[in-house]
C-alpha positions, 0 to 999 in steps of 0.5 A: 500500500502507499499513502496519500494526501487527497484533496477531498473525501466527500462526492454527492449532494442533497441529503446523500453522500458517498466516500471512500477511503481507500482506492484498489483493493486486496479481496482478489475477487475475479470479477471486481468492475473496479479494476476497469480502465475507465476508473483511471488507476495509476498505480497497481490494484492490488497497491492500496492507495490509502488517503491518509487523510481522510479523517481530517477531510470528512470533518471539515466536510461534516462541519460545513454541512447545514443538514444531516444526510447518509454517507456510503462507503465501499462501492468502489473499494472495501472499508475492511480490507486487510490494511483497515486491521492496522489502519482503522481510518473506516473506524475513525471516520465512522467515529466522526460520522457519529459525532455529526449526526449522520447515518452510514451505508456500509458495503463489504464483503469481510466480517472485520466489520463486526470489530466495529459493530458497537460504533454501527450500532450507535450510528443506527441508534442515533441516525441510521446504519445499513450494513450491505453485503455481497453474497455471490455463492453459497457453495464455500469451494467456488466463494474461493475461486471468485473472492479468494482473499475475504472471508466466505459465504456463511461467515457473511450471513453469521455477521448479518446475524449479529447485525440483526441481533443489534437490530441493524437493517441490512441489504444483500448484493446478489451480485454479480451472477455469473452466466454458467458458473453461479448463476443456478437456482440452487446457488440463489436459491440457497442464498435467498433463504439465508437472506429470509432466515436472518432478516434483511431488509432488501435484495439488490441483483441488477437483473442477474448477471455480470458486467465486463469492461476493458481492464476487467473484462481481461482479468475475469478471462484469464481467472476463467482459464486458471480455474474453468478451462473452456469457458472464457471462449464460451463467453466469447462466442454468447458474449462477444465484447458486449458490457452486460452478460446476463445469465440463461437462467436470468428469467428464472432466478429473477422470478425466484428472486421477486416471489421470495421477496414478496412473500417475505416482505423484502424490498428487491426493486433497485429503486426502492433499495437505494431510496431506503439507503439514502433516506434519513430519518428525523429522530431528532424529537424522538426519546430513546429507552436510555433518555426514557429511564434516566428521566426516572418516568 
């Protein structure tokens, strides 16, 4: 990893904001759109680009703030990569996220999540904290081919557990779906029970498929060939270079998607699941079970 001094930590505006804190990424997994050339890195992937200075950032970004919104983090790189072990700026942003009133919308797929699973739990308490996760396989042999360097499925779904135990709501990225390799009704199946069984709150899967770009797209095929002998000319004869591969089965597990949600009350349309995330609640004149007790009523 090397460091860097950036000028600004915090994009978006209107209530939702979006960070990241660092810029590359150590998980490994096979598919990761982020590697892709329109992302313009200059250094190597795995390299880890660390903006030490991002605590410093979000709170003079905070204080200049007039009202109070969400603030996402991980849609380009993980906040619990192996480097936030040592570092902790994921914590110490969380920290300064909590001092400010604002509520957090966290995307990982590692369960160093659950270090700071306290901090969430006073985000939630005082705001609002949506932990996302991504599970992509059940099946814990090929979880290690496509996401070689994180923990895998079932450890996901057991941090979920906890979240659910600390009443932190939760969405699952069931993505990506990759067209002859995860994409059956048993592979998805499996992971929609989990996703009823621990409670979330929503499903997002982008229409059940994979998207390859330049940069990506090179990386992804030479993983195929490590690990599916065969199947990288499969994907150029039905694919060719085109950006969206859905799945065969992509009709099928949609349905499978749609009726599970609907029966259990989980949110699965995209739009709604982002509205979710972005929106923040006013618990400004609510009283907490603390204040309750401690006001001796």
């Amino acid at each position: 990893m090397h460091f860097v001094e950036a000028k600004g930590i915090l994009t978006g505006s209107g209530g939702h904001f979006g960070m990241n804190i660092y810029r590359g990424c150590s998980h490994g997994c096979i598919y990761c759109d982020s590697r892709s050339k329109c992302y313009q890195f200059t250094h190597p992937f795995e390299d880890i680009e660390v903006k030490q200075n991002a605590p410093e950032l979000l709170e003079a970004a905070l204080r200049s703030k007039r009202k109070c919104g969400m603030i996402g983090t991980g849609s380009m790189s993980d906040p619990y990569m192996h480097c936030e072990e040592q570092l902790r700026l994921t914590r110490r942003c969380l920290e300064i996220i909590r001092d400010h009133g604002f509520g957090a919308a966290i995307q990982t797929k590692s369960d160093r999540i659950l270090q700071d699973i306290d901090l969430l739990d006073e985000i939630n308490r005082r705001a609002k904290c949506v932990v996302q996760m991504t599970l992509t396989t059940y099946d814990d042999k090929l979880c290690g081919i496509l996401e070689p360097n994180v923990c895998n499925t079932k450890r996901r779904i057991e941090v979920l557990e906890e979240m659910r135990k600390r009443g932190i709501p939760m969405i699952v990225w069931l993505t990506p779906i990759l067209p002859y390799i995860n994409d059956t009704a048993e592979n998805v199946g499996a992971i929609l029970r989990e996703c009823v069984r621990v409670g979330v709150k929503g499903i997002i899967s982008f229409g059940m498929g994979l998207t390859l770009r330049e940069g990506d797209r090179e990386y992804y095929y030479a993983a195929l060939d490590r690990h599916f002998p065969g199947m990288k000319e499969r994907y150029i004869r039905e694919y060719g270079n085109a950006y969206e591969l859905p799945s065969p089965n992509r009709k099928e597990l949609t349905e499978l998607l749609r009726s599970t949600c609907r029966e259990h009350g989980i949110l699965y349309k995209e739009d709604e699941c982002f509205a979710y995330m972005n929106e923040l609640p006013d618990k400004s004149g609510q009283m907490s079970i603390f204040d309750f007790i401690g006001s001796g009523k």
